[in-house]
C-alpha positions in Angstrom: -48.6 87.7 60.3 -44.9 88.7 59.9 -43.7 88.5 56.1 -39.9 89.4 54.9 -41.0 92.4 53.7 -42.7 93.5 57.0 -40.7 95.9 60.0 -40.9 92.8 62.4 -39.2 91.0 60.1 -36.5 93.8 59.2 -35.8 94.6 63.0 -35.4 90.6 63.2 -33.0 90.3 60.1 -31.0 93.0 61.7 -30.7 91.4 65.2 -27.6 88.8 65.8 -27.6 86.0 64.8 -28.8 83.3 67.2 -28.6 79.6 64.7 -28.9 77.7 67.8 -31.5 79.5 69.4 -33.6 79.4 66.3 -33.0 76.1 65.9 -35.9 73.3 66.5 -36.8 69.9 65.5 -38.8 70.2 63.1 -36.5 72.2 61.2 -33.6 70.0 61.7 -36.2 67.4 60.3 -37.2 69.5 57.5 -33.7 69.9 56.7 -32.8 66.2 56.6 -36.1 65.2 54.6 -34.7 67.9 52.0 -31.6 66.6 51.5 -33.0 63.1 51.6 -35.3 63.8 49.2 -32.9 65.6 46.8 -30.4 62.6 46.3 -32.9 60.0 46.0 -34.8 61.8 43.3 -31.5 61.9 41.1 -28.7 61.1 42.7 -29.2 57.6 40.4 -28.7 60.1 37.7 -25.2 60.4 38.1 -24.3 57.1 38.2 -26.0 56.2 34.9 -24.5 58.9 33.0 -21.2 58.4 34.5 -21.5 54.6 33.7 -22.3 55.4 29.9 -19.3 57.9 29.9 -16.9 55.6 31.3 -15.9 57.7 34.2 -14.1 55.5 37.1 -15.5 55.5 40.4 -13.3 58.0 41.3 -14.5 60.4 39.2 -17.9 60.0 39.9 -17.1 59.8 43.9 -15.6 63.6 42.9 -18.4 64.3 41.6 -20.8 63.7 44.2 -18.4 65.3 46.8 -18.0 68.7 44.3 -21.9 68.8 44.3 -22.6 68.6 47.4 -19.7 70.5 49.1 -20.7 73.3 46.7 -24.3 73.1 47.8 -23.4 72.7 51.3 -21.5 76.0 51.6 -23.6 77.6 49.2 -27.2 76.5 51.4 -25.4 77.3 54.3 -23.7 80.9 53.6 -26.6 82.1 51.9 -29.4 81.2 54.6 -27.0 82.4 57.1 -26.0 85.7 55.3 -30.2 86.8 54.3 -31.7 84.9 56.9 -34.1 82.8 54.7 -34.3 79.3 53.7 -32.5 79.6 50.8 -32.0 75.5 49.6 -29.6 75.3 46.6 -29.7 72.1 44.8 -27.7 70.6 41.7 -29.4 70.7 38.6 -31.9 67.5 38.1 -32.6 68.6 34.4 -28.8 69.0 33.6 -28.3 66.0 35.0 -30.5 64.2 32.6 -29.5 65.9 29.7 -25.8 64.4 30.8 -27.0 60.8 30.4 -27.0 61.3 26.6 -24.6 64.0 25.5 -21.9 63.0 28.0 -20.6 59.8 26.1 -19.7 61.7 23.3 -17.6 64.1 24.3 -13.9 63.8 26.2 -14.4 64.0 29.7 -12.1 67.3 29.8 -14.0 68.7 27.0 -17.5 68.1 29.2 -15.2 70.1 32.4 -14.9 72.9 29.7 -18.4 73.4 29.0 -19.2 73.1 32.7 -16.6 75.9 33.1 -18.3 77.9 30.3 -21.9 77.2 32.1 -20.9 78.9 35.2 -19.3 81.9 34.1 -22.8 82.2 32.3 -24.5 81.9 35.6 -22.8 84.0 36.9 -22.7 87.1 34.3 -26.5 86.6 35.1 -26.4 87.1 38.4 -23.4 90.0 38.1 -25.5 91.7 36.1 -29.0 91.9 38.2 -31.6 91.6 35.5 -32.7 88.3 36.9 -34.3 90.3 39.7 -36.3 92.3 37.3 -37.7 90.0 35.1 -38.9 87.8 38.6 -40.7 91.2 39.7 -42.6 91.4 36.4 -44.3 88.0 37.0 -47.8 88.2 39.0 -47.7 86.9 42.4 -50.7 84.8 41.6 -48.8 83.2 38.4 -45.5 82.7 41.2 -47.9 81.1 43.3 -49.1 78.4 40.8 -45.9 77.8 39.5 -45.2 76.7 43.4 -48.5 74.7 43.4 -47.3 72.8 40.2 -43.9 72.4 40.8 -44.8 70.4 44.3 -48.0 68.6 42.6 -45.9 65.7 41.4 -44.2 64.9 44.1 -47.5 65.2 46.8 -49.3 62.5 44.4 -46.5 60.1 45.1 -47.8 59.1 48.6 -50.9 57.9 46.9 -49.1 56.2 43.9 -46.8 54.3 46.6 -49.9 53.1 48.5 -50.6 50.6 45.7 -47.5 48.8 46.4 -46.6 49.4 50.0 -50.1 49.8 51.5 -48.8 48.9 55.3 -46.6 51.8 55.1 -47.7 54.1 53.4 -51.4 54.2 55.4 -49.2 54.1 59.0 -47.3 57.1 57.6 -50.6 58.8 56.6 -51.9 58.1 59.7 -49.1 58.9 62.2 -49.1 62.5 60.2 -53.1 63.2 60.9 -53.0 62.4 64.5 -50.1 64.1 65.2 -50.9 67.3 63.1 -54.1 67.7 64.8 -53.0 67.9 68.4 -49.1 68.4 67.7 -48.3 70.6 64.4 -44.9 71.6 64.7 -43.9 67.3 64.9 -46.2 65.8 62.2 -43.1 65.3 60.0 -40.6 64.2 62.7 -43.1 61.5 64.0 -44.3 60.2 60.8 -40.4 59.4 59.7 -39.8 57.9 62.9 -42.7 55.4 62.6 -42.4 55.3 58.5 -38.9 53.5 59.8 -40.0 51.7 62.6 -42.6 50.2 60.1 -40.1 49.5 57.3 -38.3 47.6 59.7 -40.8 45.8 60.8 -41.7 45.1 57.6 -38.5 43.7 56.4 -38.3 46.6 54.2 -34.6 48.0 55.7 -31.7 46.2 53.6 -28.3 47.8 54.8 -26.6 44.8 53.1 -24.9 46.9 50.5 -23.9 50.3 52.7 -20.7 50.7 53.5 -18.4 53.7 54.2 -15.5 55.0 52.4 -14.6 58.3 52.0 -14.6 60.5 48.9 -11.7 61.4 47.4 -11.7 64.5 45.0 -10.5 64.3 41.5 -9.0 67.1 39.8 -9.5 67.2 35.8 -7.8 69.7 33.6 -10.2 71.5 31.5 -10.2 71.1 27.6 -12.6 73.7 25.6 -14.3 72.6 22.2 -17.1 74.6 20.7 -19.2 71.3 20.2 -19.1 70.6 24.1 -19.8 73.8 24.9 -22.8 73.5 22.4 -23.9 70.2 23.1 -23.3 70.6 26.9 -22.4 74.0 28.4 -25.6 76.1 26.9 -28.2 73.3 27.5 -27.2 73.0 31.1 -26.9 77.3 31.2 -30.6 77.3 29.8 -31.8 74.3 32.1 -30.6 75.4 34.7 -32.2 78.6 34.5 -35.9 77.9 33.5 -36.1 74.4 35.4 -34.0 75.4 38.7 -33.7 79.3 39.5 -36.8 80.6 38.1 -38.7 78.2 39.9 -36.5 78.3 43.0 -36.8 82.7 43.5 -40.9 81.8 43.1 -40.9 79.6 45.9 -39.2 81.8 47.9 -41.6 84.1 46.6 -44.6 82.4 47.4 -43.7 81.8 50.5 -43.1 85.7 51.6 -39.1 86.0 51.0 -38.2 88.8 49.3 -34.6 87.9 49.6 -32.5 89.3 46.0 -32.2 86.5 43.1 -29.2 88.6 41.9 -26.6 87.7 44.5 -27.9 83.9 44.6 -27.4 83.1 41.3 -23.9 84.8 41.5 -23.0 82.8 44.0 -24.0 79.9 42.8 -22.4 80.5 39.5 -19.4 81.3 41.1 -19.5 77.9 43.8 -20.3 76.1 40.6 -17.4 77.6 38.4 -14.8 76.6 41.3 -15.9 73.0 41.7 -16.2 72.3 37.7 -12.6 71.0 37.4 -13.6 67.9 40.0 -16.7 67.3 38.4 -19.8 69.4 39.4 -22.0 70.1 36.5 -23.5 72.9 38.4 -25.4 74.1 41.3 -28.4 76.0 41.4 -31.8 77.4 43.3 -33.5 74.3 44.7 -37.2 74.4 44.1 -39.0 71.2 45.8 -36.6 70.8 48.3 -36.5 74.3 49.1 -40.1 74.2 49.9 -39.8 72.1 52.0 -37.7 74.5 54.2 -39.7 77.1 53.4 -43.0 75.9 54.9 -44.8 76.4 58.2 -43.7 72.5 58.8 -40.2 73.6 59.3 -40.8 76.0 62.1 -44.1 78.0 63.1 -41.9 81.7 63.3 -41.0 82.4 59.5 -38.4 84.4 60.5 -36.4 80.9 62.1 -37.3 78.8 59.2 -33.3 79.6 57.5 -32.2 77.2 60.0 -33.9 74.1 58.2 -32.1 75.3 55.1 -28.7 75.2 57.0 -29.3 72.5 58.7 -30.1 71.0 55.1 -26.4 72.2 54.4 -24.9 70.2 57.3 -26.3 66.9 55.9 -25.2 67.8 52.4 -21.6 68.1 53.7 -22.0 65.1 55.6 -23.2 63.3 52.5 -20.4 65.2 50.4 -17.7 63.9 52.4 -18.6 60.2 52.3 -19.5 60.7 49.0 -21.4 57.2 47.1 -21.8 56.0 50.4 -24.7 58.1 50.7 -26.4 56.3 47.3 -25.9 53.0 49.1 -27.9 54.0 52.4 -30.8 55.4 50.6 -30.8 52.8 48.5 -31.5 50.7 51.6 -34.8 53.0 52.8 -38.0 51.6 50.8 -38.7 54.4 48.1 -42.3 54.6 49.6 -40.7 56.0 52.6 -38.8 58.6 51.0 -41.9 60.2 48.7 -44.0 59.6 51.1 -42.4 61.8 54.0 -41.7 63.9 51.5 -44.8 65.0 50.1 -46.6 64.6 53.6 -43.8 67.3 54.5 -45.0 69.1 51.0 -48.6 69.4 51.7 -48.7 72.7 53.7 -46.7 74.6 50.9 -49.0 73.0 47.8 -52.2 74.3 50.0 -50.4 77.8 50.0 -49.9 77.6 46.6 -53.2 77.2 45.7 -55.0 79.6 48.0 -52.3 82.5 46.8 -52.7 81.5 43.2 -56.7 81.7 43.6 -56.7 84.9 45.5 -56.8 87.9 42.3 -60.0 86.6 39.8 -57.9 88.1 37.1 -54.7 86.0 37.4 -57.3 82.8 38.3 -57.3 81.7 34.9 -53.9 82.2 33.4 -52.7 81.1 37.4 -54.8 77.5 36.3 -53.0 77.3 33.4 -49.6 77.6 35.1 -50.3 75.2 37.6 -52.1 72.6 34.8 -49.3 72.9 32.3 -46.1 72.7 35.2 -48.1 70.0 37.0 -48.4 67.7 33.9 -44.7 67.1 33.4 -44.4 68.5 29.9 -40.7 68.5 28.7 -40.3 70.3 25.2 -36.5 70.9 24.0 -35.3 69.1 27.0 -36.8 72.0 29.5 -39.2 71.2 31.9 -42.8 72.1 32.5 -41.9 74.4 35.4 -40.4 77.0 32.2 -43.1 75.9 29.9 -45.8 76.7 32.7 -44.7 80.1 33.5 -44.6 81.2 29.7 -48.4 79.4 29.2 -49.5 81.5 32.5 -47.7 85.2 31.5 -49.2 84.3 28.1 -52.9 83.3 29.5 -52.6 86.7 31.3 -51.5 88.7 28.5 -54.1 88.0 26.2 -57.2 88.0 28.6 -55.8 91.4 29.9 -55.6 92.4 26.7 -59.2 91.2 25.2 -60.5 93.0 28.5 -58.9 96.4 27.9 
């Protein structure tokens, strides 16, 4: 098998580039189920904490656009400069922690501390020693970090098939038949007939889309130490242990050896430029990279950066219409969305798990990654995906210890 790391894979990261000829549809697929599956996860996130803050529409319209135009160029430049499927994503976590500490500060105040965020990021990734701490963790530990990460989010098919039972078991179905006689467009032609179905269903309600265009907002930044306490180094430390630790391990997981340094610069440095309209930051994607990432995007590893950039494309599409894209997702049944996308997930939670239960001494302290990141824990407003990796390098520590 060619891996990243292997002299197929060099002589083929050195050849031209060819987007269109490495193009297929399943990655173009895979690309559009991770974007889709990025802005319904949170994208209601937003709204809420730019309702409680008092923002205007237009505000929050720039803010949308600033995220995803920064995570469009970012996805895009980045697959297209290291030839991996390199998915960057705003941060989920950050935007949570928003709903509650944006109302009490001035909006110019929370720019500030966005402002302060990203020059943080990006001193990290300036300085490299990202990359060494991510080549100190076990591959086993990486592996079950993936595994855990992507657990949530596979169950949700079966969780949606107590409410949407029709759908969800045509979905399921399509996916089987089609996987076992035609791999490479299980995912295409279970979304086809997971829509076809909705329809049928009565499930489709485009009564609320409409189109407008986005229109970006420029706010002048303010600087107070109690934003930039409150705000800026939460959403610094966030964005770190919930988005790009977990983001370079599935990359890792998967075989790409691509350098975390430069990433997170230039995501620090994206997310630095689009602060003043709004963006609160954008980072290493980690489930909707994997969905890129996996054999379900295209059979030849070494193509697979196209479902990335194609992931980019929608992003800017979605960027430049701004909430318009809210209101047509909002009209797709959730159980479509989770559903395709943990059918689209399965592949990369399997891979997980084989990887993590390769080395018998990582197999415990890799269980106790997976069990810990895959239960959802959330302790000082960080995620289990941090709090996983610290239980696993600690589970390893001591049993390597007690055995020497």
């Amino acid at each position: 098998m060619t891996t990243p790391s292997s002299p197929e894979f060099s002589t083929a990261a050195r050849a031209p580039l060819k987007p269109f000829a490495d193009t297929s549809l399943s990655a173009l697929v895979a690309g559009f189920v991770a974007m889709m599956t990025g802005y319904t996860s949170s994208l209601v996130l937003m709204f809420q904490a730019g309702r409680a803050a008092h923002l205007t529409d237009a505000q929050i319209s720039s803010w949308i656009w600033a995220l995803s135009v920064g995570m469009a160029l970012c996805t895009i430049g980045l697959s297209l400069r290291f030839r991996a499927p390199i998915v960057i994503a705003w941060s989920t976590p950050g935007a949570a922690l928003l709903v509650s500490s944006l109302p009490h500060v001035a909006y110019s105040e929370a720019i500030g501390a966005f402002i302060v965020c990203a020059l943080l990021l990006t001193l990290v990734g300036l300085t490299g020693w990202f990359d060494t701490l991510m080549k100190k963790i076990p591959a086993g530990i990486a592996s079950a970090l993936l595994a855990g990460i992507l657990f949530e989010i596979g169950i949700e098919i079966f969780r949606a098939a107590q409410f949407q039972t029709a759908l969800v078991l045509a979905m399921f179905f399509t996916y089987l038949a089609v996987k076992r006689f035609a791999p490479r467009y299980a995912i295409p032609a279970t979304l086809v007939v997971g829509t076809a179905v909705a329809g049928a269903l009565g499930l489709l309600d485009f009564s609320a889309f409409r189109v407008a265009f986005a229109v970006p907002v420029l706010t002048v930044p303010a600087f107070s130490l109690s934003a930039v306490i409150s705000i800026g180094i939460p959403l610094f430390i966030v964005a770190m242990a919930s988005q790009n630790v977990p983001g370079i391990a599935v990359l890792r997981a998967d075989g790409y050896q691509t350098p975390s340094a430069p990433l997170i610069a230039t995501t620090g440095v994206a997310s630095l430029l689009l602060a003043p309209f709004g963006s609160h930051g954008v980072n290493l994607a980690a489930i909707t990279a994997a969905i890129c990432t996996g054999r379900e995007a295209h059979e030849d590893r070494s193509k697979r950066y196209m479902a990335a950039v194609w992931c980019g494309l929608f992003y800017l599409i979605a960027g430049i219409f701004g909430a318009t894209i809210a209101a047509l997702f909002g009209s797709l049944p959730k159980a479509l969305v989770v559903s395709v996308a943990a059918l689209a997930l399965f592949g990369s939670i399997m891979s997980g798990l084989t990887n993590a239960m390769q080395d018998t001494r990582q197999r415990e302290a890799a269980l106790v990654t997976f069990m810990v990141t895959a239960s959802g824990l959330t302790l000082l407003s960080i995620g289990s995906a941090f709090w996983g990796l610290v239980a696993g390098l600690f589970t390893q520590f001591v049993l390597n210890a007690r055995r020497a």
